[in-house]
N, C-alpha and C positions, 0 to 999 in steps of 0.2 A: 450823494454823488451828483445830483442832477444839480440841486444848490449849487455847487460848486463847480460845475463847469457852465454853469451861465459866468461864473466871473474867469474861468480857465478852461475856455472850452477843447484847447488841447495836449490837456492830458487826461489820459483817459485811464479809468481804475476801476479794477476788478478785486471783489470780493473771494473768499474760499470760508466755507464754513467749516470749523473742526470740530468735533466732540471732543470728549477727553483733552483739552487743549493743551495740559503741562505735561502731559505724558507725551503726547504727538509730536509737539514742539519739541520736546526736549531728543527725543528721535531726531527730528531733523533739523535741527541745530549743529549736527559735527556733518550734516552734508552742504549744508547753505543754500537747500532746497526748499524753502518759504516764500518766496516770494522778497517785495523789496520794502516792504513795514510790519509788523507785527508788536505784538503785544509782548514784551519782556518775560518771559515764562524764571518762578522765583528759582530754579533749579538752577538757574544762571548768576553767581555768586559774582560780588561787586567784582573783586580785583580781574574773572573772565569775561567782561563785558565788552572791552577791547579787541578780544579775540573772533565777536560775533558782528559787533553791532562798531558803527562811524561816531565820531565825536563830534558834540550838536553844540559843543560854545563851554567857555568856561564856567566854572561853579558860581562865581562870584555875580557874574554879568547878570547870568537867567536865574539866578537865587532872586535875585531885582524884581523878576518880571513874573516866574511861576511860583505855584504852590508845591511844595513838596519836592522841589530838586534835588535835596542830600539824597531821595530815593533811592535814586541811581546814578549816583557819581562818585568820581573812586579818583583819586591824586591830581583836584583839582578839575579834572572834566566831566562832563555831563554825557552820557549816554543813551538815556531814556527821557523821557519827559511826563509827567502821569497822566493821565486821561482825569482831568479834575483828581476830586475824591469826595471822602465822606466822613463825617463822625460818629463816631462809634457809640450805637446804641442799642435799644429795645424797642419793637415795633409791637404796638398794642390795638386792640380793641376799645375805645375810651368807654364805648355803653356797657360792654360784658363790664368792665371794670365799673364801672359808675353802679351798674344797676348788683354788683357782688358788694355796696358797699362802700368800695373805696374810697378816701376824697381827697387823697394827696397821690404824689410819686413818692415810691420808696426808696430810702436812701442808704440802704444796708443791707446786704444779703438775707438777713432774717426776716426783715420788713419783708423783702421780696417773694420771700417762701414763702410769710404768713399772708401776704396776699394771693398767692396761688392758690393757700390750703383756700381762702374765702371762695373763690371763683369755682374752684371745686366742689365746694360744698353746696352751691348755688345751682352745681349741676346741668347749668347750659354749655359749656363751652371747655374745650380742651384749655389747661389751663396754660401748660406752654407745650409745645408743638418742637420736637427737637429736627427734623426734616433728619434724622440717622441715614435712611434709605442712601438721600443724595449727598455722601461722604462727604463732599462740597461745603456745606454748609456747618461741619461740625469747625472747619476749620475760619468760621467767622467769630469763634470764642478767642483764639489764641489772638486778634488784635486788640482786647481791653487790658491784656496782660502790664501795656506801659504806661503812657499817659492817662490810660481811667482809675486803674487801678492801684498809681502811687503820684499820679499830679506830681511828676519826674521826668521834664522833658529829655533826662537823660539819662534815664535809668536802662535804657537798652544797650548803651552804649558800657553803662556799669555791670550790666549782667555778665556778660565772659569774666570778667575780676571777683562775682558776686562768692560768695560761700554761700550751697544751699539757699538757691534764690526763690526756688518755691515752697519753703518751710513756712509757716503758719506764724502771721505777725499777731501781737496783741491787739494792734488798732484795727482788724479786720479790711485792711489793705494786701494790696500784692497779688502776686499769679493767683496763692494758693487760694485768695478768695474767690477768684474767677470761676476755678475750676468747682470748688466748692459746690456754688450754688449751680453747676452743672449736673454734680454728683448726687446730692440734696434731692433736685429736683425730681430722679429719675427716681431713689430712694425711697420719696414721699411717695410716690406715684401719681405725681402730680402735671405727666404726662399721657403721652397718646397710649394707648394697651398695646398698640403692635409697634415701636418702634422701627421693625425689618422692613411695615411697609407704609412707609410714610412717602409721599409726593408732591417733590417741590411745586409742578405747575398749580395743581390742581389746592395748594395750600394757600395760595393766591387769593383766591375766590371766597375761600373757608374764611378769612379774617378779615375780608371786606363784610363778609355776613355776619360772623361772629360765632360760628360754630369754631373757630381757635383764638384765645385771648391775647397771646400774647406768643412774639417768636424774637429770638436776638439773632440777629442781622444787620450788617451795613448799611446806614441811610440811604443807601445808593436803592435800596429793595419799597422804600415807602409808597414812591412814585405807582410802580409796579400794582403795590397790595391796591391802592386807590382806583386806579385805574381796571383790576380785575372782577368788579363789580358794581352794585346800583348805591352804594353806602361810604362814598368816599372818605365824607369829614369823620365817620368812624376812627376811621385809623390813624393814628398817632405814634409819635416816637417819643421815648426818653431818655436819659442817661441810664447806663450798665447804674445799678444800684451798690456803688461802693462810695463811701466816704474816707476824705483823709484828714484828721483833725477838724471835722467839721464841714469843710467844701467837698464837695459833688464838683469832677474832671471829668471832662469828656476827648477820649482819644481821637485826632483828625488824623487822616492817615491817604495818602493818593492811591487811586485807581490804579490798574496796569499802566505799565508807562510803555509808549512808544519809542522803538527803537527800529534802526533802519540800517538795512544786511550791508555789512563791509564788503561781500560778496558783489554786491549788484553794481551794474554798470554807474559811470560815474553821471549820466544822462538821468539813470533811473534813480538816481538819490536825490540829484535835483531837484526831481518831481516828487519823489518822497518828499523831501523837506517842506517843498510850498502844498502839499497837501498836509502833512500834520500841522503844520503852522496855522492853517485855513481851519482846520480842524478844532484846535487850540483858541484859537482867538475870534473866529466869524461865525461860525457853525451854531445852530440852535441847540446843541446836544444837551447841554447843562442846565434848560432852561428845561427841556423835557422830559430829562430824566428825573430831575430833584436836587440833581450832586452838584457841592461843591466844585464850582467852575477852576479851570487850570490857572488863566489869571487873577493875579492878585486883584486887581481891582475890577475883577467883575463881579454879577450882583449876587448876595450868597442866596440859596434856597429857601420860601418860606416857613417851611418845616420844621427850621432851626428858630425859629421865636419862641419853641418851646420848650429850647434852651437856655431862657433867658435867667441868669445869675449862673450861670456853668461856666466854668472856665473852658476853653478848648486848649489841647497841649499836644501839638506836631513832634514828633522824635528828631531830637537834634542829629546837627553832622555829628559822625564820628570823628574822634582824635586822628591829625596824622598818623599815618604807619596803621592806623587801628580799623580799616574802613571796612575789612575783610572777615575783620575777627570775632563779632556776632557771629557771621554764617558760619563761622568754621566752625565754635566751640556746639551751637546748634547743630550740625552736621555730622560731626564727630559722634555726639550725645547720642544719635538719636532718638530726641524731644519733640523733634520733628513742630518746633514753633515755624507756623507760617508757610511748612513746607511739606509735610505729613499730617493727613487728619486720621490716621491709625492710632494715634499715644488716644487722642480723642473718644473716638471709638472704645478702645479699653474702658475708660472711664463708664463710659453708656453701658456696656456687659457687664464690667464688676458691679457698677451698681444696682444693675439691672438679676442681676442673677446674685448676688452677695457672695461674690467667687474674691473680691478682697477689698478692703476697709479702705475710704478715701487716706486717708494719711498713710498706708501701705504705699498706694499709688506713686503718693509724691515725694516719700524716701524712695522710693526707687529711681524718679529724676532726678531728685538731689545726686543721686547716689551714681547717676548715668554724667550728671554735668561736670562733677569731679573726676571723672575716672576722664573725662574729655579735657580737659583743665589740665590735668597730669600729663594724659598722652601729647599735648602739643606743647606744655611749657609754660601755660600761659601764668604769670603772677597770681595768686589770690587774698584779696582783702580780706582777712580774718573778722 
């Protein structure tokens, strides 16, 4: 704030911190009591975005200029804008992994389990850390579901059409490998003993040391881990360990996007506008966090040279007419992708207690997507 009124010294901006942010927000969302910018809470499905939040420019225009615009645009307009983003990967320990052994990244979910069972068995270090506690976190699995996990920048947009889209492929692609090595890993026990009481802050610190090996989280978390202790160049990211015919994809995906109250006076949008713009484009935010910057042509994160020979794969726009119907058949299901880390959860218990068999699990989404598909109408590709 101070930055930015040396160059706009009148207007002036107040913060509100929330907890619980998509719960709160989505509370006061139907009163238009937030204030006059906020962060897009996902409970706000494309085709309602109009009914919250003002139109910031056509799709076409700032698809030009930002990353990530199809995010939040619904029949040609733009109504959020992302706060940068990130690519979807795994945050590691390189010495736990170096000194268990290892000398490559692994590029297969098995690879990836037999690397935990080694780091295991080395017996320094948790081998992956699932942060269960803060429910939060379970829900950063459900973004490798598309571009990492089938190098399809348009598989998201196929998924409502899909049949059984988290069945079990032979090339060890798709959702169901995601979830997999979720379910696996708890399985093996190749996680923390207490899952109930795991602590995001305080997890921070543990994987700059190396008391946790490794944790899957959005790039967006690397900066953070470095920073929360005396061991920075420790910590490293990879690609989610799935292969498709041989290449290793890595999902990019935006931040919350900025959207600003239809509610608010027409004065105070204005000010909105030239602050998220300022935000967007001047601001050192991207350079201190680690994350991929909003502009295109700003400079990417070093982090990401350890992605070199990975493809990155952003989720296309959706088809006309089609821009709503992700969230609904997700909605309908409840799969709860991207918007409930509960299905998640499940996963962590059954494994964790052997109350039911991962491939039970995932006929049962199967089995939830269809019955969603059915109830709305929607066509299905056999």
């Amino acid at each position: 704030m101070k930055q930015f009124n040396e160059v706009y010294p009148n207007i002036q901006v107040e913060y509100e911190a929330v907890s619980d942010y998509e719960n709160s927000l989505k509370l006061r969302m139907t009163t238009g009591d937030w204030g006059d910018i906020c962060f897009i809470p996902a409970a706000v499905t494309k085709d309602k975005m109009g009914d919250y939040f003002i139109p910031l420019g056509d799709q076409a225009t700032l698809d030009a200029i930002y990353n990530f615009i199809p995010d939040k645009s619904f029949g040609g307009q733009v109504y959020g804008i992302c706060n940068g983003g990130n690519a979807n990967g795994v945050a590691y320990n390189k010495r736990i992994w170096d000194e268990a052994g290892i000398t490559s990244v692994p590029k297969t979910p098995e690879e990836f389990l037999e690397d935990l069972q080694k780091i295991k068995d080395k017996g320094e270090a948790i081998p992956l850390y699932t942060n269960f506690a803060d429910s939060w976190c379970l829900g950063q699995w459900d973004s490798f579901i598309f571009g990492s996990a089938t190098g399809d920048p348009e598989f998201r947009n196929k998924m409502p059409h899909m049949k059984d889209p988290f069945a079990k492929r032979d090339n060890g692609s798709g959702p169901y490998a995601v979830f997999y090595v979720m379910y696996e890993a708890v399985a093996r026990g190749l996680v923390e003993d207490s899952p109930s009481s795991t602590d995001w802050e305080s997890s921070k610190n543990r994987i700059n040391k190396g008391e946790i090996a490794t944790m899957v989280i959005g790039s967006w978390a690397v900066q953070q881990f470095k920073e929360a202790g005396d061991t920075p160049d420790d910590v490293r990211y990879m690609p989610f360990p799935i292969s498709v015919d041989g290449t290793v994809y890595a999902g990019a995906g935006g931040n919350y996007a900025f959207g600003i109250n239809k509610k608010s006076s027409q004065d105070n949008q204005i000010a909105a506008m030239v602050y998220v713009k300022w935000l967007l484009e001047a601001s050192p935010m991207y350079k201190d966090e680690g994350s991929v910057p909003a502009l295109k042509t700003g400079e990417m994160p070093d982090f990401l040279a350890d992605f070199e020979g990975i493809e990155l794969v952003s989720n296309a726009a959706a088809p006309e007419g089609e821009e709503a119907l992700f969230d609904e058949v997700n909605n309908e299901s409840e799969v709860g992708i991207n918007t409930s880390n509960d299905p998640k959860a499940v996963i962590i218990e059954s494994a964790l207690k052997g109350t039911a068999t991962f491939d039970e699990l995932m006929d049962d989404w199967n089995a939830k997507w269809s019955k969603a598909q059915e109830t709305l109408g929607v066509e299905v590709n056999q």
